[in-house]
C-alpha positions as CSV (number, residue, x, y, z in Angstrom):
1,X,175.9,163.2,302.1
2,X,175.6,164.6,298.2
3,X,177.3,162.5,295.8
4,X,179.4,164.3,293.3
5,X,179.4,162.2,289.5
6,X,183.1,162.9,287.9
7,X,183.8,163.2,284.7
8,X,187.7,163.2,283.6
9,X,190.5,161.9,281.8
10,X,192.1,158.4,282.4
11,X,195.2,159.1,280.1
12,X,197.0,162.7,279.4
13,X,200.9,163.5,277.9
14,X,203.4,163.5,279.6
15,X,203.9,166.8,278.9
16,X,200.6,167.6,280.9
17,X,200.4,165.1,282.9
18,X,201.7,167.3,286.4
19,X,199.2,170.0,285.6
20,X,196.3,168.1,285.4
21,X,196.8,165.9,288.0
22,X,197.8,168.1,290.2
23,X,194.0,169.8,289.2
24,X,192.3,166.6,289.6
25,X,194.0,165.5,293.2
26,X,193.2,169.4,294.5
27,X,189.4,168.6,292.9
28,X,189.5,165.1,295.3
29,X,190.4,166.9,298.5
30,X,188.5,169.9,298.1
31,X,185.1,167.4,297.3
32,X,185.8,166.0,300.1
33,X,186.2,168.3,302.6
34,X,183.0,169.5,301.6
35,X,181.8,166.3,302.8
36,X,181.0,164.9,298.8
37,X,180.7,161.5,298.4
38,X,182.7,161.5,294.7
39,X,181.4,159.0,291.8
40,X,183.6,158.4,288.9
41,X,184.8,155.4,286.4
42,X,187.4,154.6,288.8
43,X,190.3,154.7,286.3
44,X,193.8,155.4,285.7
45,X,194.8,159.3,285.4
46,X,193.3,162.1,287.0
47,X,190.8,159.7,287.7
48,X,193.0,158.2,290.4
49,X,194.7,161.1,291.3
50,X,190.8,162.5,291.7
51,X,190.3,159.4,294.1
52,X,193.5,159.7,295.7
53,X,193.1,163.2,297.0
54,X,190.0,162.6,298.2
55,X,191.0,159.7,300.3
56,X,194.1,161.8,301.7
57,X,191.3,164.3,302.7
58,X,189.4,160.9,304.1
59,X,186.5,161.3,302.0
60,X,184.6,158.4,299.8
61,X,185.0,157.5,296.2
62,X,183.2,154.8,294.5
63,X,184.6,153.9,291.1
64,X,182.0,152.1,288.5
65,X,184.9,150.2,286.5
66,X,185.0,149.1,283.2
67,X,185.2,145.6,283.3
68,X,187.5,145.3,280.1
69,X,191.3,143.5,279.7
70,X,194.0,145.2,280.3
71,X,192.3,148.2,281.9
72,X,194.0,149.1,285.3
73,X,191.9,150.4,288.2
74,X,192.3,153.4,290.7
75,X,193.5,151.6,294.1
76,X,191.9,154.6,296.2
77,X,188.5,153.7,295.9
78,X,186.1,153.2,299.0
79,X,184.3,150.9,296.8
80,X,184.7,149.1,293.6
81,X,182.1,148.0,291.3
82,X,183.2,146.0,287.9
83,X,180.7,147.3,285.3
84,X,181.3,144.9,281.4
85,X,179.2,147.8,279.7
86,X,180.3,151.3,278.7
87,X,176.8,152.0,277.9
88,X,175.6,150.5,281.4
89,X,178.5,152.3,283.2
90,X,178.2,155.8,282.0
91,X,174.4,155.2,283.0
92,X,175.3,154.1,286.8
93,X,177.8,157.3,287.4
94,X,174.8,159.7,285.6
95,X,172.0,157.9,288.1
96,X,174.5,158.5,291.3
97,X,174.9,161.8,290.8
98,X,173.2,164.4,293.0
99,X,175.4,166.8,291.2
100,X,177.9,166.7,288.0
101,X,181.6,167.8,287.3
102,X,183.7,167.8,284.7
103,X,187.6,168.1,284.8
104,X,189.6,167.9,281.5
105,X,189.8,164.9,279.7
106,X,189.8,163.4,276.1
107,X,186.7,162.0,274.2
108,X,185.2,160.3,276.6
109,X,184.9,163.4,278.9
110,X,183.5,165.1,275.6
111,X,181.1,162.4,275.0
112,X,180.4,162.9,278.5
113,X,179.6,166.5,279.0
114,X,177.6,166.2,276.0
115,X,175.3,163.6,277.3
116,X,174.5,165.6,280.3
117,X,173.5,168.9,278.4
118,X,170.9,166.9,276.0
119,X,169.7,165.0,278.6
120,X,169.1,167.9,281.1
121,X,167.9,169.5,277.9
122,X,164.8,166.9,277.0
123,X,164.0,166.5,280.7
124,X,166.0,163.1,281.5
125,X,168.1,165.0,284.1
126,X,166.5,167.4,286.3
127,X,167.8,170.7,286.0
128,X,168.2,170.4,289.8
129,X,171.2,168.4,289.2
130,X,174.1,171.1,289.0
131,X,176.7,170.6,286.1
132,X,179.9,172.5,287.2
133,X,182.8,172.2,283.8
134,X,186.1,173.1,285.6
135,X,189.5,174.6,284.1
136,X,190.5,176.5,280.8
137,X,190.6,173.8,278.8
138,X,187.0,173.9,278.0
139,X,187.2,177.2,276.7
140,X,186.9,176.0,272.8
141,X,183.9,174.2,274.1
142,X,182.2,177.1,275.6
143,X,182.4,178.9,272.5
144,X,181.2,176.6,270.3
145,X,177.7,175.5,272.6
146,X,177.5,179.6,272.0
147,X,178.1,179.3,268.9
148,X,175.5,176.8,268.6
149,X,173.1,178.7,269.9
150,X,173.6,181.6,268.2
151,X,173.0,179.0,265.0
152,X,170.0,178.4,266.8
153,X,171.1,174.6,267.7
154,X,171.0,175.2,270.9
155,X,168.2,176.6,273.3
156,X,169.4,179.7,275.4
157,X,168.9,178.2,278.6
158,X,172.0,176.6,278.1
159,X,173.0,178.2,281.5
160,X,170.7,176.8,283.0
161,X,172.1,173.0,281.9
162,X,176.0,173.9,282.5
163,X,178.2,176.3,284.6
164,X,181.8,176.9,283.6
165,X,183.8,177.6,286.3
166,X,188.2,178.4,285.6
167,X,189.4,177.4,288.7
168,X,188.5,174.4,291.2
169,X,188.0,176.5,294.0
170,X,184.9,178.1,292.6
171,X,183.6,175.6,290.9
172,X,183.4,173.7,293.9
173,X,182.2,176.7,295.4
174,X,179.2,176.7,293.3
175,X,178.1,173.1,293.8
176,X,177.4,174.0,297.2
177,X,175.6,177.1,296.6
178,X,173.9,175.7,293.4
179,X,172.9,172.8,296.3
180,X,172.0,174.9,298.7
181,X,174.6,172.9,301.4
């Protein structure tokens, strides 16, 4: 079974809140059914809606959990494991990864995404690992790493680091093909 690392929001308005949850729940199933084992911090928010579809769809999530007062925990996780690090935790979800995805999400996700790219880009994640960034929402972002590289900040193999994908359906679609399964 591949393991899918996922990267999201734990909090989002109000105003958003049935939009992206309803993204991150249909992101849970789908990984699922495609017989992904899904990684992620294990959170509140799409984080647990993330976990929750997936265990409708009777898949496994494993949540490494911030170990931190007053932080509340997704309670549709296969297995929980209390990390007191953000540093150390962020680490654990990058190492369990066969495979990375991204659903919106604030600065953590951003802080996130980021990490991925320069680490794929000096050689500390193989490019073997697929990086799938999933929804609309990461349009701004899309410009600006072309942006960068246009600046020439950023190598053009970018591509080769992250694919954007607008809907969940393909982007999901893409792990597969991008791991062969």
């Amino acid at each position: 079974m591949k393991t899918v690392s996922v990267f999201c929001g734990a909090t989002v308005s109000a105003q958003k809140k049935q939009q992206y949850f309803k993204l991150a729940y249909r992101a849970g199933k789908l990984l699922a059914y495609g017989g992904f084992r899904i990684v992620c911090g294990g959170g509140r928010g799409l984080m647990h809606e993330l976990c929750r579809g997936a265990k409708n769809q009777g898949g496994e999530t494993v949540g490494f959990c911030l170990d931190k007062k007053n932080l509340t925990h997704s309670d549709c996780l296969s297995k929980r494991i209390m990390i007191k690090d953000l540093y150390l935790r962020q680490q654990k979800i990058l190492d369990a990864g066969d495979a990375y995805l991204a659903l919106p999400g604030g600065v953590g996700t951003f802080f996130e995404i980021l990490e991925i790219i320069e680490k794929k880009k000096v050689g500390e994640i193989s490019l073997n690992k697929p990086f799938v960034i999933v929804d609309k929402y990461f349009n701004d972002l899309k410009k600006q790493l072309t942006l960068s590289h246009k600046n020439g900040f950023t190598p053009e193999e970018i591509d080769d680091f992250v694919v954007f994908s607008d809907r969940i359906e393909k982007g999901v679609i893409k792990l597969k093909k991008l791991l062969k399964i």
